[in-house]
C-alpha positions as CSV (number, residue, x, y, z in Angstrom):
1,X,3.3,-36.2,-80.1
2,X,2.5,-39.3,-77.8
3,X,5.9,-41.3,-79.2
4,X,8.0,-37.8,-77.8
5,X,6.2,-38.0,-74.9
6,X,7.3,-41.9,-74.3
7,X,10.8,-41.4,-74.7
8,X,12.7,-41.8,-71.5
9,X,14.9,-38.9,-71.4
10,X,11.5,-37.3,-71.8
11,X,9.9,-38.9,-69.0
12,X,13.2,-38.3,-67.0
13,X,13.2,-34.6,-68.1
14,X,9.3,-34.1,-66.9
15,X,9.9,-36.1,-63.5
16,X,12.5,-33.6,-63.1
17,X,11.0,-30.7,-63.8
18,X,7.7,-31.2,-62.1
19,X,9.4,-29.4,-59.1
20,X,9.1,-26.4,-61.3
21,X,5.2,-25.7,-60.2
22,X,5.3,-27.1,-57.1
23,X,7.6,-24.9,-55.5
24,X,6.7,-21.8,-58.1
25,X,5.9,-19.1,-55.3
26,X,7.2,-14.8,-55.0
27,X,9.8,-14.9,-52.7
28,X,7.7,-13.3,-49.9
29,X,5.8,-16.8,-49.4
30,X,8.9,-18.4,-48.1
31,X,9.0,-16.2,-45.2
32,X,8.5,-17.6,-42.1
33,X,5.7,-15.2,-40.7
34,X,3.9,-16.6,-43.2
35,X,2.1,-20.1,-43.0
36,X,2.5,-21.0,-47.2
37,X,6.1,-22.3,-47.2
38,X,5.1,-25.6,-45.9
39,X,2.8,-27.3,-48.1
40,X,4.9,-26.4,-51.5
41,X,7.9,-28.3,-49.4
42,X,5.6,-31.3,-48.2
43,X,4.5,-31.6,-51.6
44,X,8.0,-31.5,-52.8
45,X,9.0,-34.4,-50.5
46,X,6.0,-36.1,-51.5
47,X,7.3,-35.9,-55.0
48,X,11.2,-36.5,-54.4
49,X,10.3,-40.0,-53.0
50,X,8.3,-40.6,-55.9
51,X,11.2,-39.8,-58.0
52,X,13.2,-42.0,-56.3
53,X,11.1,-45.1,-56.4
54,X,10.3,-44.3,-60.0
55,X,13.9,-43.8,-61.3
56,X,16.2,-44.5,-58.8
57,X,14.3,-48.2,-57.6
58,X,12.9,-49.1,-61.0
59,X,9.4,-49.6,-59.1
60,X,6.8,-51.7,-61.1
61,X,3.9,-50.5,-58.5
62,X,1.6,-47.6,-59.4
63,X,1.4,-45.8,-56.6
64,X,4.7,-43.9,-56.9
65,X,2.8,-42.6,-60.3
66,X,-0.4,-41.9,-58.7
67,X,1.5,-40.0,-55.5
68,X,3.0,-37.6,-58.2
69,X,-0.6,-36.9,-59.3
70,X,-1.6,-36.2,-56.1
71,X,0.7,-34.0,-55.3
72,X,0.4,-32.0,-58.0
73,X,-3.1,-32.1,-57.5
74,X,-3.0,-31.1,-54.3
75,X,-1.2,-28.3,-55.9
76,X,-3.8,-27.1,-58.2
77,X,-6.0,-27.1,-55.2
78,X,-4.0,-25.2,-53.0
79,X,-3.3,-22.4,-55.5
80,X,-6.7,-21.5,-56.1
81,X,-7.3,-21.8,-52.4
82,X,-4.5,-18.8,-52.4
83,X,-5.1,-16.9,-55.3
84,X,-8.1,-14.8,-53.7
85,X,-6.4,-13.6,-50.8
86,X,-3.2,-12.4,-52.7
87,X,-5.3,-11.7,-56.1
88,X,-4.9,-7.8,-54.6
89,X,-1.9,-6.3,-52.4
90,X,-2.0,-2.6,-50.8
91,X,0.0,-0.1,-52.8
92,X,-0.1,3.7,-51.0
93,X,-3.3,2.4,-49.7
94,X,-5.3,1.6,-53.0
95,X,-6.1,-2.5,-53.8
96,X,-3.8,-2.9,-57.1
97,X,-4.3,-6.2,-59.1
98,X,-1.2,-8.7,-58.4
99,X,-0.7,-9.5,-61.6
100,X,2.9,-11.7,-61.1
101,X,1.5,-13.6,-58.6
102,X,-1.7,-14.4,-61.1
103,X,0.5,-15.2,-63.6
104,X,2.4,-17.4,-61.5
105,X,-0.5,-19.2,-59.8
106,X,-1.7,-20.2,-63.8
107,X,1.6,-21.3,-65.0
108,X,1.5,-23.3,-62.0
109,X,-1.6,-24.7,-62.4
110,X,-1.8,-25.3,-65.9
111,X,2.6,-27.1,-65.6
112,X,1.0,-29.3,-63.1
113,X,-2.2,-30.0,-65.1
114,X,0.1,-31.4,-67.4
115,X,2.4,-33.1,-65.6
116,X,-0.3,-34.9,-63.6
117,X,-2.2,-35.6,-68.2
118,X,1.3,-37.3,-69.2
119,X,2.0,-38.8,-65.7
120,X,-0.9,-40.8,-66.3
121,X,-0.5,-42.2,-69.6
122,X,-0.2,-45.9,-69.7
123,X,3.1,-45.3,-72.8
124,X,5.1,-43.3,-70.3
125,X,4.9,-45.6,-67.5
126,X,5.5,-48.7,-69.5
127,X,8.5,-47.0,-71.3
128,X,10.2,-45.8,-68.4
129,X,9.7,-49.2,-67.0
130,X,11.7,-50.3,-70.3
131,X,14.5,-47.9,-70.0
């Protein structure tokens, strides 16, 4: 599993796709009344310019690694911050369960659980290095 994982177009795929959880929200959240949009889109940014020092600049330094892992662990964190206020939504006046935006909240968490396991492993830094 670890030798798929090292590939480059691997790598490349996974730094592509860790956008997927960050910005992984219903479509209300973007709205601007509401104060959520922003930190999905800083943490976004955060993770662009990591991109781009990883696979664009060829960086050797760590921190472009270790400023993906924080931002989606900063994302972790900020989901379960917001997964007790909209666990519930008002439906003809009765609490119902929100069960899309659960769902979406542990995809979300468990994609960037992941992403921040294989970000960390020494075989896909050096091979992307390589590549």
């Amino acid at each position: 599993m670890r030798q798929f994982l090292t590939q480059p177009k691997v790598v490349s795929a996974i730094l592509i796709l860790q956008f997927i959880p960050l910005l992984l929200l219903p479509p209300s959240s973007y709205s601007l009344k509401t104060q959520e949009w922003w930190l999905p889109l800083f943490l976004t940014i955060l993770a662009v310019f990591s991109v781009v020092q990883v696979s664009l600049r060829r960086s050797t330094a760590t921190w472009p690694w270790s400023l993906i892992s924080f931002a989606q662990g900063f994302n972790i964190i900020s989901r379960l911050m917001l997964i007790m206020p909209h666990i519930t939504m008002n439906v003809e006046g009765a609490q119902v369960f929100n069960a899309v935006y659960f769902s979406m909240t542990v995809v979300s968490i468990a994609l960037s659980a992941g992403i921040i396991w294989l970000c960390d492993l020494p075989e896909v830094k050096s091979t992307y290095l390589r590549a």
